[in-house]
C-alpha positions as a Markdown table, in Angstrom:
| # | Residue | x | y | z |
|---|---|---|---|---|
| 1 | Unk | -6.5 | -16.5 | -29.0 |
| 2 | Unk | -7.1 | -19.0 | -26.4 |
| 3 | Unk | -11.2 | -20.3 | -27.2 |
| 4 | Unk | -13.3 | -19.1 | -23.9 |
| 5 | Unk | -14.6 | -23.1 | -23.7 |
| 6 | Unk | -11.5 | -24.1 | -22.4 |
| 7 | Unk | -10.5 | -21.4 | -19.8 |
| 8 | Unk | -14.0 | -22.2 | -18.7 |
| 9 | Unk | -13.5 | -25.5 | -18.3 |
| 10 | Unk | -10.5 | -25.5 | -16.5 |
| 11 | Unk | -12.1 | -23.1 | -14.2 |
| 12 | Unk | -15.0 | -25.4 | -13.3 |
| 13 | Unk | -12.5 | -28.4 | -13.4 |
| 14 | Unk | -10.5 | -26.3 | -10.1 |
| 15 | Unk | -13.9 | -25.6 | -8.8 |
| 16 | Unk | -15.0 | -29.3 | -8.5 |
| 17 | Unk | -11.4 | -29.9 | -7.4 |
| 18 | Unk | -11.2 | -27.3 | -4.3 |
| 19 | Unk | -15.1 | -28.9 | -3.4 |
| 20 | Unk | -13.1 | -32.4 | -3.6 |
| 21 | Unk | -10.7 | -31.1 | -1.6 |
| 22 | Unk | -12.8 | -29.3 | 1.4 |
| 23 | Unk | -14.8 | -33.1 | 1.5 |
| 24 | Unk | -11.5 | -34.4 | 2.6 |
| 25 | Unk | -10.7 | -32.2 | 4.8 |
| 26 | Unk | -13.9 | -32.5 | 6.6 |
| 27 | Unk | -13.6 | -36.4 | 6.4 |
| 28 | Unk | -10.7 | -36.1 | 7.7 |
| 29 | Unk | -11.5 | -33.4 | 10.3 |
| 30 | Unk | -14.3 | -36.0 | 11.5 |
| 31 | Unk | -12.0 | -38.7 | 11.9 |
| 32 | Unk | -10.4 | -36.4 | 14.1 |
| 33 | Unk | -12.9 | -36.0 | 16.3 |
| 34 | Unk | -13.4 | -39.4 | 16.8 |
| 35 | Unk | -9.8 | -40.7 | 17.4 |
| 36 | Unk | -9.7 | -37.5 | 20.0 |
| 37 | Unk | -12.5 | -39.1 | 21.8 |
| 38 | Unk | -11.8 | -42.3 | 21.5 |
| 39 | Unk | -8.5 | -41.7 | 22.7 |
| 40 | Unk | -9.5 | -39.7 | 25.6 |
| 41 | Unk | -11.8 | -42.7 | 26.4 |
| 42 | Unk | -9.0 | -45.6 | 25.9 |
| 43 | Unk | -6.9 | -43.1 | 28.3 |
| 44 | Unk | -9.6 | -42.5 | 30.6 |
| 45 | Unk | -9.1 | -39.2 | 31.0 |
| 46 | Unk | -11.5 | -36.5 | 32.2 |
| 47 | Unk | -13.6 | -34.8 | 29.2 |
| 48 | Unk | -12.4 | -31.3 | 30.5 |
| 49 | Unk | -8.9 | -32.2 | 29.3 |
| 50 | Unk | -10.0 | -32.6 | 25.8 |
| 51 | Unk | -12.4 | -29.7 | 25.8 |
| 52 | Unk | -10.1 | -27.2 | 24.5 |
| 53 | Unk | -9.2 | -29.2 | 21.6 |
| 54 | Unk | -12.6 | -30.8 | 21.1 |
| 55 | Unk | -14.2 | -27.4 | 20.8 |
| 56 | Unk | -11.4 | -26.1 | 18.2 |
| 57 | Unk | -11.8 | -29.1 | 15.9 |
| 58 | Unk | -15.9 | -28.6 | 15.9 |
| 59 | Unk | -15.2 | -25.1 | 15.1 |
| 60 | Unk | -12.8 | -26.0 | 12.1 |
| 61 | Unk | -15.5 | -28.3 | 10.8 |
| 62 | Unk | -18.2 | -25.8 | 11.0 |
| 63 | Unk | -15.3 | -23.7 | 9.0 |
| 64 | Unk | -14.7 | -26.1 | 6.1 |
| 65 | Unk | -18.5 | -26.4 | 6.1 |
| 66 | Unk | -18.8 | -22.8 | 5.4 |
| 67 | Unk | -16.1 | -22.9 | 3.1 |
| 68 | Unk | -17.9 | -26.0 | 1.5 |
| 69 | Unk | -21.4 | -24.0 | 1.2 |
| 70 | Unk | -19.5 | -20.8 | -0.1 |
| 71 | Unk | -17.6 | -22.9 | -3.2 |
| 72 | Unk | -21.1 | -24.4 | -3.9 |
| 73 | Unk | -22.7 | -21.1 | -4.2 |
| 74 | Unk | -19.9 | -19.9 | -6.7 |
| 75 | Unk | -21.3 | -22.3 | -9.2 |
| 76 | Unk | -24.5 | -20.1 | -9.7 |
| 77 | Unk | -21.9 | -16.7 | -9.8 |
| 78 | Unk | -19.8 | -18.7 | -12.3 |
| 79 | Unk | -23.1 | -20.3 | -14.6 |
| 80 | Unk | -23.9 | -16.3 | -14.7 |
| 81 | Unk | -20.3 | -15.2 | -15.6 |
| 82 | Unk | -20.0 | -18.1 | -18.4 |
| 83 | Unk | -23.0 | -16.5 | -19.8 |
| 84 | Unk | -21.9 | -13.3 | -20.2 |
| 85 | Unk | -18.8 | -14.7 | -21.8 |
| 86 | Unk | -21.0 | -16.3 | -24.3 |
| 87 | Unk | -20.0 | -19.5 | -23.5 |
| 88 | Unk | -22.9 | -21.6 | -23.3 |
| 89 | Unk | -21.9 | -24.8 | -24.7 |
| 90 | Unk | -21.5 | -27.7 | -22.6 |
| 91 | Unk | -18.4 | -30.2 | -23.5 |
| 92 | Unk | -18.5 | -33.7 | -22.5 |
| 93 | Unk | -15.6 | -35.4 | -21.1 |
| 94 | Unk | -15.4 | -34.0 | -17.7 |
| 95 | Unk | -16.8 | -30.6 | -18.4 |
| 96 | Unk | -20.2 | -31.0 | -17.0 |
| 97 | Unk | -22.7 | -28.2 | -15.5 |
| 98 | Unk | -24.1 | -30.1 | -12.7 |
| 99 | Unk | -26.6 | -27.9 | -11.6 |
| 100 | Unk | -30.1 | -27.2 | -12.4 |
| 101 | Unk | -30.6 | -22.7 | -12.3 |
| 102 | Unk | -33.9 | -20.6 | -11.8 |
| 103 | Unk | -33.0 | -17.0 | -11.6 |
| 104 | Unk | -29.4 | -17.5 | -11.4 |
| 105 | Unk | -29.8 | -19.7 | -7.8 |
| 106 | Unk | -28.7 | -23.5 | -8.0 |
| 107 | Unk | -31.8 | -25.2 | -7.3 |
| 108 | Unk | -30.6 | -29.0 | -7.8 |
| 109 | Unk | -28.1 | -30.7 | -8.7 |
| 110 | Unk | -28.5 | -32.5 | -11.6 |
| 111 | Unk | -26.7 | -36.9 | -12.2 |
| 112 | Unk | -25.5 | -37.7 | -15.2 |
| 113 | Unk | -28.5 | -40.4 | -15.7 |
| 114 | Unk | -31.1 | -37.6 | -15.5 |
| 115 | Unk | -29.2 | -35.4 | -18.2 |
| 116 | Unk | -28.6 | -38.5 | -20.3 |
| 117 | Unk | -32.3 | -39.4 | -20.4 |
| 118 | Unk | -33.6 | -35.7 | -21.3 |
């Protein structure tokens, strides 16, 4: 049988990896903004000609920001569901529970220097 610690740990490990993942795609979403603008200015070209596109890049940011908020409040659904799995040990090397819980809601994110000092 497979030990619960490590099907845990690869879940959080995809969890920190799709969070990775949305912060490059709104880096990257950002840069886009800018080099539309930019562009729009180095072309001088009217701001209603970029408008369309403009508006659909702010809305897919506000998207991956959602998406963003949504993967960060998985980690309090997931702390609960390790729980109930009985898996309540915490591994080193690259397994780390991040956050700080009160009533099953994230309440801070916790560095590494703080945990190592408590």
């Amino acid at each position: 049988m497979v030990e619960k610690v490590f099907v845990v740990k690869r879940v959080a490990e995809k969890l920190w990896a799709t969070e990775d993942a949305i912060d490059g795609a709104i880096a990257q979403a950002a840069q886009l903004m800018g080099d539309l603008v930019g562009a729009r200015q180095e072309l001088g070209v009217p701001h209603m000609l970029t408008d369309a596109a403009t508006s659909k890049i702010a809305e897919a940011m506000n998207c991956l920001a959602q998406a963003r908020h949504a993967m960060i409040e998985s980690h309090s659904a997931l702390h609960e569901t390790r729980l109930r799995l009985g898996v309540r040990t915490k591994l080193d090397g690259g397994f780390r529970d991040t956050f700080a819980y009160h009533d099953d809601k994230v309440v801070a994110e916790v560095d590494d220097s703080q945990r190592q000092a408590s």
